[in-house]
C-alpha positions in Angstrom: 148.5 105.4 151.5 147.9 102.3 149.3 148.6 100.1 152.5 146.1 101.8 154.5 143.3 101.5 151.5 144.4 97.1 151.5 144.4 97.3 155.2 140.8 98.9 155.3 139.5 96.5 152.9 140.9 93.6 154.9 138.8 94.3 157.5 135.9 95.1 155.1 136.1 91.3 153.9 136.2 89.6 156.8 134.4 92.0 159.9 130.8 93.2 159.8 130.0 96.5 159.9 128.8 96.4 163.4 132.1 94.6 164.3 134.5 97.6 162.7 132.0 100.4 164.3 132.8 98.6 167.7 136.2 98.4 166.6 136.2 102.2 166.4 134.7 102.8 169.1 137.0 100.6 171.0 140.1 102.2 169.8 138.7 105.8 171.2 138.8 104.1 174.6 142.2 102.8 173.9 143.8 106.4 172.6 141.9 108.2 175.7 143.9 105.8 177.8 147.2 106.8 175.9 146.4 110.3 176.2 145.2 110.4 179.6 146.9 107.8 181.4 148.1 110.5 183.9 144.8 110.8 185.2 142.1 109.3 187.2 140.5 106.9 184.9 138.3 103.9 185.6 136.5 101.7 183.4 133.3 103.3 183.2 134.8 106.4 182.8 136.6 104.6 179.6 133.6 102.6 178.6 131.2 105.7 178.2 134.3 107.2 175.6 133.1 104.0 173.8 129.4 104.5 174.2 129.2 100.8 175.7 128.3 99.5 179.3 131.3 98.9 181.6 130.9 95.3 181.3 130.3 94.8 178.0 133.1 97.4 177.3 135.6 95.3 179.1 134.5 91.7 177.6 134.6 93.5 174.4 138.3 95.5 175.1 139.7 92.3 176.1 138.8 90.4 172.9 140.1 93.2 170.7 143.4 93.6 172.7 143.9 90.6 174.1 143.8 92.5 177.8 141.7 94.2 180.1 141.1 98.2 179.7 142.8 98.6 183.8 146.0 96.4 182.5 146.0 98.2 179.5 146.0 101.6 181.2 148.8 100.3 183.9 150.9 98.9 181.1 151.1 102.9 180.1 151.5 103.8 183.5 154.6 101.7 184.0 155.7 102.5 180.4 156.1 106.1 181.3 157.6 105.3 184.6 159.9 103.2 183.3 161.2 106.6 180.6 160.8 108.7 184.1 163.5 106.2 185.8 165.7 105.9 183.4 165.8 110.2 183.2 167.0 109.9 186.8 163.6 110.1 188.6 162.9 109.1 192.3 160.6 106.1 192.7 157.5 108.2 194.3 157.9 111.1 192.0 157.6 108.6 189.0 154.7 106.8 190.5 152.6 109.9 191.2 153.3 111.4 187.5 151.4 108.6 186.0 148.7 109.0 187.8 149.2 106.1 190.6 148.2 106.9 194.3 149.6 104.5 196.1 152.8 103.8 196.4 153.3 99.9 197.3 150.7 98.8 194.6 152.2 100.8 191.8 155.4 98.7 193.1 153.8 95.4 193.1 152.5 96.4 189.4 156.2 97.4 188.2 157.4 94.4 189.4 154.8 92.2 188.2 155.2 93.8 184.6 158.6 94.6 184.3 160.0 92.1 186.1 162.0 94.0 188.5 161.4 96.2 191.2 161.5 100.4 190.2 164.2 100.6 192.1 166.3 97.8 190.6 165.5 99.5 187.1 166.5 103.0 188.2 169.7 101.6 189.1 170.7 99.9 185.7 172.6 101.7 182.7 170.3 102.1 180.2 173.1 103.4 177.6 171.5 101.5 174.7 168.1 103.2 175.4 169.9 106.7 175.3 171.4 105.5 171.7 168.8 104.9 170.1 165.9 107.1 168.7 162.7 107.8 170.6 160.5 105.7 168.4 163.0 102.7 168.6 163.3 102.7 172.5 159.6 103.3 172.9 159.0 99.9 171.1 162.0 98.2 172.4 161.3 99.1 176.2 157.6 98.3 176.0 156.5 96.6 179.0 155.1 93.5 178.9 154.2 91.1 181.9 157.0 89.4 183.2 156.6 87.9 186.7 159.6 88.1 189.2 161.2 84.6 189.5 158.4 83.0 188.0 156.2 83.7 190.2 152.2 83.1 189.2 151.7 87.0 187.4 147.9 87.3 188.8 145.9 85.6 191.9 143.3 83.7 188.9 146.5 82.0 187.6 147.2 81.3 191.0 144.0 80.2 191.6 144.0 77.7 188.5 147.7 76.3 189.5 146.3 75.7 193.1 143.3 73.9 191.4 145.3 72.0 189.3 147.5 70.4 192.1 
């Protein structure tokens, strides 16, 4: 309890009190995602959860998580997926129990943040991940962006590697 009262007045000493309400408000967007990442969500739908405009919701999400609200909801998407696969589900019926539609861009996605294609993953053991405790694997199996061979993880890096040549 005494960590959360030196956390709090952390914040306090160096955020404004504008800046810890948006802050708030911010992190009820980010736990409706968690909660309701199964569903269709888009980023109005999210911003109004924060009381802000879509746009300004979205500069504002990205500053305080260091991503976008729609990556931030298909990095729990995949997450999920990826707990779905290793249980012993079928590509589709993971993809359409997070809440994706489409098949070949909830692929592309997987791959883009896993590193692998869903199928690839399904196939490999995942013994360790059994072993260990919920709240261990949950942290340790945490996607996070890793593009196939290397390849350029979004079209504006592309973009910015084809300018730069």
């Amino acid at each position: 309890m005494a960590q959360t009262a030196d956390i709090a007045r952390c914040y306090r000493l160096f955020m404004t009190p504008q800046e810890l309400e948006n802050l708030t408000l911010l992190r009820r967007a980010r736990d409706l995602i968690d909660r309701e990442y199964a569903k269709p969500l888009d980023v109005p739908t999210m911003a109004a959860k924060a009381l802000m405009s879509p746009a300004h919701f979205s500069r504002q999400f990205r500053a305080a998580y260091g991503e976008t609200p729609y990556n931030h909801l298909m990095t729990r998407r995949i997450e999920r997926a990826m707990a779905l696969l290793r249980g012993g589900a079928s590509v589709t019926d993971a993809c359409m129990a997070v809440g994706c539609t489409s098949l070949g861009s909830f692929s592309s996605r997987f791959a883009e943040i896993v590193g692998m294609t869903a199928s690839e993953y399904r196939r490999r053991e995942h013994h360790a991940v059994e072993a260990m405790p919920a709240c261990v694997a949950k942290t340790q199996t945490r996607p996070s962006r890793r593009p196939v061979g290397g390849e350029a993880s979004s079209r504006n890096e592309e973009a910015r590697e084809t300018a730069a040549a």
